[in-house]
ZAKEPA-414378 format. One record per residue (C-alpha): residue number from 0; y, z, x. Coordinates in nm, 3 decimals. Layout:
% ZAKEPA-414378
{node NUM, {Y, Z, X}}
...
***
This chain:
% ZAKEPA-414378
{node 0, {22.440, -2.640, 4.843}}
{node 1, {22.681, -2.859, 5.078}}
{node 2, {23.035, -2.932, 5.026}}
{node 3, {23.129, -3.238, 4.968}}
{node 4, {23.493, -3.307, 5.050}}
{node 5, {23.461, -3.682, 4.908}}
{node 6, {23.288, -3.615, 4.620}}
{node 7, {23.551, -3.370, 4.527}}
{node 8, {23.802, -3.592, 4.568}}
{node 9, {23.676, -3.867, 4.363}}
{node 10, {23.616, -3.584, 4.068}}
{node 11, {23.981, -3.490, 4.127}}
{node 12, {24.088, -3.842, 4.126}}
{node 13, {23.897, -3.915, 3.804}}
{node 14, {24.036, -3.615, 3.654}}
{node 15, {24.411, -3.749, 3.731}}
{node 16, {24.307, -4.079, 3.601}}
{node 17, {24.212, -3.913, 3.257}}
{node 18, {24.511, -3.691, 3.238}}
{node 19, {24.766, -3.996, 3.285}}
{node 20, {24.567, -4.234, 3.027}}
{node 21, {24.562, -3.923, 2.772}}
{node 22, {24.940, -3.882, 2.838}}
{node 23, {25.007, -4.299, 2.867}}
{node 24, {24.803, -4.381, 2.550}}
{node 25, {24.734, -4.072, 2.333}}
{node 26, {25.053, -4.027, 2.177}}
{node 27, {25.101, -3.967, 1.866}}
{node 28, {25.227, -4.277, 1.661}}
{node 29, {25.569, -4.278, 1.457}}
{node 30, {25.490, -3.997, 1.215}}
{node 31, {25.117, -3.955, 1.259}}
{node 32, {25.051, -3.599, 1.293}}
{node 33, {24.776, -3.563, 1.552}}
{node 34, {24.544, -3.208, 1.476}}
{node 35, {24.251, -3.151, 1.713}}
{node 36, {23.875, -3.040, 1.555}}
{node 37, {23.658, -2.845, 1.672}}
{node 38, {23.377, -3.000, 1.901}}
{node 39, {23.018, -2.828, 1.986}}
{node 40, {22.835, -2.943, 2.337}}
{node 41, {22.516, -2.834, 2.454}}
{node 42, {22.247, -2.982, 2.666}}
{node 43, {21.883, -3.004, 2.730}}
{node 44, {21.692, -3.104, 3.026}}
{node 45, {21.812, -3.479, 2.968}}
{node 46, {22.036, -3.528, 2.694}}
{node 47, {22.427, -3.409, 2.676}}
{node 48, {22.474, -3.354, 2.302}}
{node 49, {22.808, -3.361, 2.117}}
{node 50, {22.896, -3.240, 1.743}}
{node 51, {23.212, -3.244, 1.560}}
{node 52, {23.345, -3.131, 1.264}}
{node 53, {23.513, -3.437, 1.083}}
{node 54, {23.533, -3.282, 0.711}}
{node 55, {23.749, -3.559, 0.475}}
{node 56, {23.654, -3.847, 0.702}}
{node 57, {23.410, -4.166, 0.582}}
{node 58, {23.233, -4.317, 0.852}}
{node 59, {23.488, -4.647, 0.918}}
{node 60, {23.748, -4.412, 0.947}}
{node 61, {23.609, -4.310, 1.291}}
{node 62, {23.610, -4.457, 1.644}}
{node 63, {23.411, -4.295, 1.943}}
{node 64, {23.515, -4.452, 2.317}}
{node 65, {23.282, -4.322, 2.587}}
{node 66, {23.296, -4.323, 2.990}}
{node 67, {23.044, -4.219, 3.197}}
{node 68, {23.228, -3.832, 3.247}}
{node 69, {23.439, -3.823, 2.910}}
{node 70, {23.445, -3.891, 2.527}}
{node 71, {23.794, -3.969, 2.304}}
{node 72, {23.702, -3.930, 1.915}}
{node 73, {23.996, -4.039, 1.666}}
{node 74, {23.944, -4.024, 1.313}}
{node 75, {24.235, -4.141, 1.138}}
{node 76, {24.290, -4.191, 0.713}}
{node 77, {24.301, -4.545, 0.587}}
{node 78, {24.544, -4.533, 0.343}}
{node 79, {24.427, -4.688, 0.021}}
{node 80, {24.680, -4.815, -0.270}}
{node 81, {24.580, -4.663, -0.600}}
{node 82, {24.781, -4.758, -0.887}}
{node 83, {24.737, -4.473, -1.164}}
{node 84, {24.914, -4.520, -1.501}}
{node 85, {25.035, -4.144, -1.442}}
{node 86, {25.327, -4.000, -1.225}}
{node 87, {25.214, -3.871, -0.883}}
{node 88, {25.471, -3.583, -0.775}}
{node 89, {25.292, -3.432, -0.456}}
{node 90, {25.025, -3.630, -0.271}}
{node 91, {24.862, -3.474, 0.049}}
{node 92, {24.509, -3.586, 0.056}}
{node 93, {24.526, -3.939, 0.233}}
{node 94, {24.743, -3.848, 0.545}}
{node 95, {24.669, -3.743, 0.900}}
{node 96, {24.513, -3.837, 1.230}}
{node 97, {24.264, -3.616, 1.471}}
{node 98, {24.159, -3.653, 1.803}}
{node 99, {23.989, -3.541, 2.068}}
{node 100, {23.945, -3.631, 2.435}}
{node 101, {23.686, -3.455, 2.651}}
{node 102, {23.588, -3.432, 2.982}}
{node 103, {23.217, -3.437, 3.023}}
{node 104, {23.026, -3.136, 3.245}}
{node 105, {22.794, -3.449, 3.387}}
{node 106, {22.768, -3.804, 3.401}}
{node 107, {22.629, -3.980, 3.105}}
{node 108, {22.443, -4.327, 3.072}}
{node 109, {22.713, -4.465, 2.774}}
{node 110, {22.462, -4.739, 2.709}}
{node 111, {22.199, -4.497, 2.533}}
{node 112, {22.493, -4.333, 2.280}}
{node 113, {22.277, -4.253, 1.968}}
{node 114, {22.522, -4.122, 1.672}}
{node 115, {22.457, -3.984, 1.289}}
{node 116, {22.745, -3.891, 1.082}}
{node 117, {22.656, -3.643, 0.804}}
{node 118, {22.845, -3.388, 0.560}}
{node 119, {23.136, -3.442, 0.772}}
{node 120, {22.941, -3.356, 1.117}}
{node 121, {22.957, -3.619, 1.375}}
{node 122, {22.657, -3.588, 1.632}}
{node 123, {22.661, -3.797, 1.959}}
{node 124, {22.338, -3.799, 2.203}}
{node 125, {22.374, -3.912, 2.548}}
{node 126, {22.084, -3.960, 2.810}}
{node 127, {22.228, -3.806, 3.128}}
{node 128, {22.264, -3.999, 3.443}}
{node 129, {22.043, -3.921, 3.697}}
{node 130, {22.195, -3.756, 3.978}}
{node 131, {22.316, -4.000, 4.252}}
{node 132, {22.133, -3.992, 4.629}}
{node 133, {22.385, -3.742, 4.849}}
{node 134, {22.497, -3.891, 5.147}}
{node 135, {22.341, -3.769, 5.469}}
{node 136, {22.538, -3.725, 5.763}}
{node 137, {22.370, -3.919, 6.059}}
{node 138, {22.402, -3.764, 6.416}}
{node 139, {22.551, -4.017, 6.701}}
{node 140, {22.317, -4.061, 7.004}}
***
């Protein structure tokens, strides 16, 4: 297998490019406290398959935003207004935020995304990008 100094590079650059949105945009908001989950991936011979553990959280209460190399899953409560005739003196059930951003171990065709949310598992399918054409170094004559 060749080096690539270029390709490297790029993956580096894309990697920096990640890091400084994550930083830039995944913040936690005001008093939103932001918990990671835990996240399975595995892969066959051409699919890159995700699953997360999302106990608590409906379906609309989840967004997925996909690149060709990473994956940011946010699941945040909606808080709902319930009016109850008796006096409420703790309430913890409707609060928090979770998310995740990974970096993906190949490239991914975002396009075919296929997911199913069940008992609190979220599954994501991916078809995996076929490898590009490597650049072949041509000899001057």
């Amino acid at each position: 297998m060749n080096w690539e100094p270029f390709e490297e590079i790029e993956r580096m650059r894309r990697r920096m490019e990640r890091l400084m949105r994550t930083f830039w945009y995944g913040m936690p908001i005001a008093e939103e406290l932001e918990k990671g989950f835990p996240v399975d991936m595995a892969e066959s011979e051409d699919e890159l398959i995700l699953r997360a553990d999302l106990p608590g959280f409906s379906r609309d209460e989840i967004a997925v935003r996909a690149s060709d190399d990473s994956v940011e899953i946010a699941a945040m409560h909606k808080e709902k207004k319930v009016e109850r005739e008796e006096r409420m003196f703790r309430m913890e059930r409707r609060v928090g935020a979770a998310r995740r951003f990974l970096t993906l171990p190949t490239e991914v065709d975002v396009e075919s995304a296929k997911t199913s949310f069940e008992n609190g598992v979220l599954e994501i399918r991916f078809k995996k990008k076929k490898p590009a054409k490597k650049l072949k170094e041509i000899k001057l004559e």
